[in-house]
C-alpha positions in Angstrom: 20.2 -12.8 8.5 22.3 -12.3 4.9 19.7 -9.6 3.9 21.7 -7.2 6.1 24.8 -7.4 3.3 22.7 -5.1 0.8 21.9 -2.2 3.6 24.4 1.0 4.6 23.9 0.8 8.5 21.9 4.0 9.7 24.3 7.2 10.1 23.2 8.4 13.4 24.8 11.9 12.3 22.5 12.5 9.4 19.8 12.4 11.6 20.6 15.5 13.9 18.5 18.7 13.7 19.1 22.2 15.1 16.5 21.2 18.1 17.3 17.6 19.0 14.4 15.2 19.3 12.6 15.1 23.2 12.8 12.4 25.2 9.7 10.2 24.6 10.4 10.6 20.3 11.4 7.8 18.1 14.8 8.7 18.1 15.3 7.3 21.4 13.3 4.3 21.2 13.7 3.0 17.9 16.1 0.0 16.8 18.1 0.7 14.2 20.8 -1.1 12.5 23.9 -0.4 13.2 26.3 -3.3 12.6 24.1 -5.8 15.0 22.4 -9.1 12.9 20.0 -10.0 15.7 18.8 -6.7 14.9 15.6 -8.7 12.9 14.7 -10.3 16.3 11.0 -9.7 17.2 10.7 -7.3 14.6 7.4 -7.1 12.6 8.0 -4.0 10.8 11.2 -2.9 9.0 11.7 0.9 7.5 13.8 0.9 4.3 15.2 3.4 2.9 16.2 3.9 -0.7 19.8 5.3 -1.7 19.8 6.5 -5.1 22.9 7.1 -7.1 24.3 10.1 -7.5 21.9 11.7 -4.5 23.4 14.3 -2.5 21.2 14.6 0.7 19.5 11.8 1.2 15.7 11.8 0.4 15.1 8.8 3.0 17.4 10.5 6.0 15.1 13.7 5.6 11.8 11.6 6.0 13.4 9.9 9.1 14.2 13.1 10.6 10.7 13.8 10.8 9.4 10.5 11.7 11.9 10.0 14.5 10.8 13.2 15.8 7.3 12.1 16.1 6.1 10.4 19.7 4.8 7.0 20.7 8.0 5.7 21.1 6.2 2.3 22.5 6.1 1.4 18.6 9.8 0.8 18.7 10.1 -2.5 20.0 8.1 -3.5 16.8 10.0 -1.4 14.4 13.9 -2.1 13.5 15.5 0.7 10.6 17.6 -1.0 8.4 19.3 1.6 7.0 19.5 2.3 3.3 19.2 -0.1 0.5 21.5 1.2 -2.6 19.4 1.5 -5.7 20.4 1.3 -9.4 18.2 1.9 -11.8 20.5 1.0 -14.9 21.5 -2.6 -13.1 19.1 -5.0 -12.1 18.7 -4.4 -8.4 14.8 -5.1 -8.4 15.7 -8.5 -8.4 18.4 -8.3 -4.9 15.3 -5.7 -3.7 12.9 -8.0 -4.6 14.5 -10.7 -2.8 15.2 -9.4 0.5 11.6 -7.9 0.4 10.9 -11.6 0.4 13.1 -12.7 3.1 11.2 -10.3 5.0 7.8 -10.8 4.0 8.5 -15.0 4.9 9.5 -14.1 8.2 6.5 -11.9 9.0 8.0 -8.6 9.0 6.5 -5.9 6.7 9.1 -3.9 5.1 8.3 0.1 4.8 10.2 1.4 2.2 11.1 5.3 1.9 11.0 6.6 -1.2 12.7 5.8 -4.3 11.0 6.1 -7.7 7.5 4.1 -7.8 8.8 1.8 -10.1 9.7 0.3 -7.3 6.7 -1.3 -6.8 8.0 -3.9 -9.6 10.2 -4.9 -6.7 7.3 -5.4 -4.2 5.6 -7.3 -7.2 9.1 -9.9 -7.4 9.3 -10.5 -3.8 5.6 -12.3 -3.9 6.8 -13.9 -7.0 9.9 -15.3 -5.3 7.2 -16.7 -2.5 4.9 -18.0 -4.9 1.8 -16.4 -3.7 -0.9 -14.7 -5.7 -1.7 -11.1 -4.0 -3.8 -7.9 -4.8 -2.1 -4.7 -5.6 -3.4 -0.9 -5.0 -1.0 2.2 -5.9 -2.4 5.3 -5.0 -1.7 8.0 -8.7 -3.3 10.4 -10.0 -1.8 8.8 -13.5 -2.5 5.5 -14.7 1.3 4.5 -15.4 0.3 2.1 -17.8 2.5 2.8 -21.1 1.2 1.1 -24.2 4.8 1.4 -26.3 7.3 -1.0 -26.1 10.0 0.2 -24.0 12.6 -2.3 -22.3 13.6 0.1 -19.6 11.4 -0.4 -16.5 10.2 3.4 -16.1 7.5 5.1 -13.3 5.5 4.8 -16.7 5.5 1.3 -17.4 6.0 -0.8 -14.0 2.5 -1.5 -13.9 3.0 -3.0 -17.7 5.9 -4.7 -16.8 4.2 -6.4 -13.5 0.4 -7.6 -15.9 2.9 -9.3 -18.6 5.1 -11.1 -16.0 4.9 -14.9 -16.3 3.9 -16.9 -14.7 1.5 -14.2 -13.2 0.8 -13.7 -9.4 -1.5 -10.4 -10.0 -4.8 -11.4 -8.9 -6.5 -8.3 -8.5 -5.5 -4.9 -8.8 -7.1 -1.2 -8.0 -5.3 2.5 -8.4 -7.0 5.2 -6.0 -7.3 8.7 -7.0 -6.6 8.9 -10.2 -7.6 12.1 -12.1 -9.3 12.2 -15.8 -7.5 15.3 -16.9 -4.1 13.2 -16.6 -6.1 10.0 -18.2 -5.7 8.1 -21.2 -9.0 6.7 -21.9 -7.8 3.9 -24.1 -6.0 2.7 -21.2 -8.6 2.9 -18.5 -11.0 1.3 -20.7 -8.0 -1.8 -21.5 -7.5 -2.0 -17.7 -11.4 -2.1 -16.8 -11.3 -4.8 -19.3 -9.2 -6.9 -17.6 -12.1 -6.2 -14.6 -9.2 -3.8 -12.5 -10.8 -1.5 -9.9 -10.0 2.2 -10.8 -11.0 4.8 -8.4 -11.2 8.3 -9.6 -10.5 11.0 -7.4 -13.9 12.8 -6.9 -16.2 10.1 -6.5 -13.2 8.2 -3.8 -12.9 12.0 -1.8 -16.9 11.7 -1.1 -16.9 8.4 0.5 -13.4 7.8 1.8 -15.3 4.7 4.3 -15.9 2.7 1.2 -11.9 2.5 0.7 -11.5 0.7 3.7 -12.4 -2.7 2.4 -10.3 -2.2 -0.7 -7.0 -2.1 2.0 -8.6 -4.4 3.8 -8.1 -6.7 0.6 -4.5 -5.6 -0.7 -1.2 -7.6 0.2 0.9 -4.7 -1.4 0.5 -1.1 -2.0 2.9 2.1 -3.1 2.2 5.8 -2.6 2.9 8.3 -5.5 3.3 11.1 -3.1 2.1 13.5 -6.4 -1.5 11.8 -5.3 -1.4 14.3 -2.9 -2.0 18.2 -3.8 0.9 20.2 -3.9 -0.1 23.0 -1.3 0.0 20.1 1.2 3.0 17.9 -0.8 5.2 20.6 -3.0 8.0 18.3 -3.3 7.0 16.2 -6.1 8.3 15.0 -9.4 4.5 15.4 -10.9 3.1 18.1 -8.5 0.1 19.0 -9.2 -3.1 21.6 -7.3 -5.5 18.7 -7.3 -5.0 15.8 -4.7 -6.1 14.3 -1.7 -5.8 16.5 1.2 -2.6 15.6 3.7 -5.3 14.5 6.7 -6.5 11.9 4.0 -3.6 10.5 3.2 -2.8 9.7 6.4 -6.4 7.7 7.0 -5.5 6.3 3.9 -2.6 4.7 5.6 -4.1 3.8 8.6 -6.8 1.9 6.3 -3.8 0.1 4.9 -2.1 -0.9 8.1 -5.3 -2.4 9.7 -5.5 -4.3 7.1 -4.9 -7.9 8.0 -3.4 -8.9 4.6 -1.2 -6.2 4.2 2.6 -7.3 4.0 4.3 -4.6 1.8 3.9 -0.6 1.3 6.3 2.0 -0.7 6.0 6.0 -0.2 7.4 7.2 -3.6 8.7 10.3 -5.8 9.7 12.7 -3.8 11.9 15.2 -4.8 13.6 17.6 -2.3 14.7 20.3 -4.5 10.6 21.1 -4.4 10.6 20.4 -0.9 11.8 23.8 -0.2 10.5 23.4 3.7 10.5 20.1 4.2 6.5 20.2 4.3 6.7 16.7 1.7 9.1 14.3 4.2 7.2 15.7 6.9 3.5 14.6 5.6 5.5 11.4 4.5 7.0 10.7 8.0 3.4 11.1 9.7 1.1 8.5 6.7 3.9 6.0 7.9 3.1 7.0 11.6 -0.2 6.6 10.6 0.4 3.1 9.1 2.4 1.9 12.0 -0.6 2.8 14.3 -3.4 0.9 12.3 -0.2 -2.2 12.1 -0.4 -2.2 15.5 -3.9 -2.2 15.6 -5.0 -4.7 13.4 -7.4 -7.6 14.6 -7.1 -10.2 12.3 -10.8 -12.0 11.5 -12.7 -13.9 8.8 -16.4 -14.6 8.3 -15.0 -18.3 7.9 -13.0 -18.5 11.1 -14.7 -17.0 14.3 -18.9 -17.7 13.3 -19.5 -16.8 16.9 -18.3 -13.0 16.1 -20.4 -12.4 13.3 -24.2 -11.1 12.6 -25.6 -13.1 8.7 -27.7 -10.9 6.7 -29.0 -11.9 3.7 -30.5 -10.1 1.0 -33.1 -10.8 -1.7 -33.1 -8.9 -5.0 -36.7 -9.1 -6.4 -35.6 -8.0 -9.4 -33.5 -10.2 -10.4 -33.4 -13.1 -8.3 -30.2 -12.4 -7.0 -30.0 -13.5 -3.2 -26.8 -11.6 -1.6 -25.2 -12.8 1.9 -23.6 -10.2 4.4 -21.4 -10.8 7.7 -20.8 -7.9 10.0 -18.1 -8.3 12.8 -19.6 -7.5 16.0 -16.5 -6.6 17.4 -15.3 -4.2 14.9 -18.1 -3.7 12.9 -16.8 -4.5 9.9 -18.5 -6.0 6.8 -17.6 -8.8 4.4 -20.2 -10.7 1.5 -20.3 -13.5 -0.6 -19.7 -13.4 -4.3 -20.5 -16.6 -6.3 -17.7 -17.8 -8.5 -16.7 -20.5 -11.3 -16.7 -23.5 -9.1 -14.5 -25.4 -11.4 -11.7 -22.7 -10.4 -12.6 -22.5 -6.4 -13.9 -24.8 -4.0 -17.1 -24.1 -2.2 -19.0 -21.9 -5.1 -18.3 -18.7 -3.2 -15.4 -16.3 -2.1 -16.2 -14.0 1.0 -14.6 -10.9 0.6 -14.3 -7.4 2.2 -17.4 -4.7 1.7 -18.9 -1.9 3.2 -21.9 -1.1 5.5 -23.1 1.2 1.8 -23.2 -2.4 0.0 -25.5 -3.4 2.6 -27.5 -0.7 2.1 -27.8 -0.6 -1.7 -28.5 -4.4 -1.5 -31.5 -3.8 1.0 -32.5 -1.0 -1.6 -32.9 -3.7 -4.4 -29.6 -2.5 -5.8 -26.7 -4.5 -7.1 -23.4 -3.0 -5.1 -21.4 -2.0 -7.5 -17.9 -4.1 -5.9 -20.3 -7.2 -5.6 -20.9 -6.7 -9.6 -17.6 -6.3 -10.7 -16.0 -9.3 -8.2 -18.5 -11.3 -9.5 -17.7 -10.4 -13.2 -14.0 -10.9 -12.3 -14.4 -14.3 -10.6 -16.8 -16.2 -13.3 
């Protein structure tokens, strides 16, 4: 495949650590490429990692030393390393990144990419672009990196800016997780719930982490600010800060994302190893991409729409208002999806079935609108 012109082939010497890796690791199972172009063959997950100029010890070789140390080394005949991708900020790689993200994505192999600043996620963006295809976004920041002055530099601050004014536009829905209001301009949360955007703050996502599941389930492409995560449990930030999730969530997090059926693109971003004094950062980052590899590899792929037999119908009445709300729950995995009506001039069939949780259920049977059925329906009409 002519991707594999833009990638440095994996140095098998920068990986080596003082102890070696044991037998049944990653390093001795996992494809890497090394020269090889079938290399892509039966792949459906590629790791990419991001060479910055300048960069003296490789951020993305330090992650892999800690992934490749970690076990399950049956993964590996789904997983091929590419190597690094060079990265220039000042020239316009997001479009050659953005392209072979596509090449990727159109021949079903998710690409992983390790670190790198998160306006990379403009990148992710172009590759869906390039395919045509209208997808839902979710960035995990405690910041909402939405910069209201004109800048024509693509920045960390202003990718998200950068990706809403694109045109034609293939943003159909997007949601940030964790951000925090000390670090929030409220001018620009109230311009992005606006525009009917899902914004998850911190506190209230940390007391119901189950009710994040069905926003992953719904996402096609998502990037990691590693600063989302405290710094006792992720020093080695560019915007460190005490309050975050806790390393144990970040991981479920990511195994939310990878069971996600529509998944097809995920960035880990902003680390910086002159923090990462003990390597505690790669390390955390190297296990939430184990994590997502094992819910990947786990997915079962299933729709209201296409398997009937494996679904329970609920349907709820709200006396109140007259509202009459329609569950699904998967028998199988026990997941839940309901209907939301929408502009039937714009969709065919009056309704769009989308992912919820068994606590929408529940507030619906309590007379209550669910908040997510609210704002999808505002968003759809």
């Amino acid at each position: 495949m002519e991707i594999l012109e833009f990638f440095e082939p994996l140095d098998t010497e920068k990986l080596q650590t003082k102890n070696g890796y044991e037998e049944a690791s990653w390093y001795y199972a996992l494809e890497a490429y090394t020269g090889d172009e079938s290399v892509l063959d039966g792949k459906r997950i590629a790791l990419i990692g991001i060479e910055e100029p300048g960069e003296q010890i490789s951020t993305s070789y330090e992650i892999r030393k800690y992934l490749y140390g970690l076990k399950r080394a049956e993964y590996a005949e789904e997983v091929v390393d590419l190597g690094n991708f060079r990265f220039n900020y000042k020239h316009k790689s997001y479009e050659s990144l953005g392209y072979v993200l596509s090449e990727l994505i159109s021949n079903n192999i998710i690409p992983v990419i390790l670190n790198g600043r998160q306006q990379l996620t403009y990148a992710q963006y172009l590759a869906f672009t390039y395919l045509k295809q209208y997808v839902n976004l979710v960035t995990f920041d405690p910041r909402l990196d939405f910069d209201l002055r004109e800048n024509d530099e693509l920045n960390e601050k202003n990718y998200l800016q950068k990706i809403l004014m694109e045109e034609p536009s293939y943003l159909f829905g997007y949601t940030n997780i964790g951000y925090q209001s000390h670090f929030t301009d409220t001018n620009i949360l109230d311009f992005l719930e606006r525009l009917h955007f899902d914004l998850h703050r911190l506190g209230d996502v940390r007391a119901n982490m189950i009710d994040l599941e069905p926003v992953l389930r719904s996402a096609h492409f998502a990037g990691w600010d590693l600063s989302a995560i405290r710094q006792s449990d992720a020093p080695g930030t560019f915007l460190a800060s005490p309050n975050g999730f806790y390393g144990e969530e970040a991981c479920l997090l990511c195994r939310y994302a990878g069971t996600g059926s529509n998944l097809r693109s995920i960035g880990f971003y902003n680390i910086d190893l002159k923090s990462d004094k003990s390597g505690q950062t790669a390390h955390l980052c190297a296990q939430m991409i184990w994590y997502f590899v094992d819910g990947f590899l786990n997915r079962y792929p299933e729709s209201p729409l296409e398997n009937k037999e494996d679904f329970q119908k609920y349907i709820t009445t709200l006396k109140n208002n007259g509202y009459q709300i329609i569950f699904y729950k998967s028998t199988r995995t026990d997941r839940w999806w309901m209907e939301v009506p929408i502009n039937e001039r714009d969709f065919a069939g009056g309704t769009h079935i989308m992912p919820c949780s068994y606590n929408d259920y529940l507030a619906a049977t309590r007379e209550e609108l669910p908040e997510r059925w609210l704002h999808a329906m505002k968003k759809l009409s």
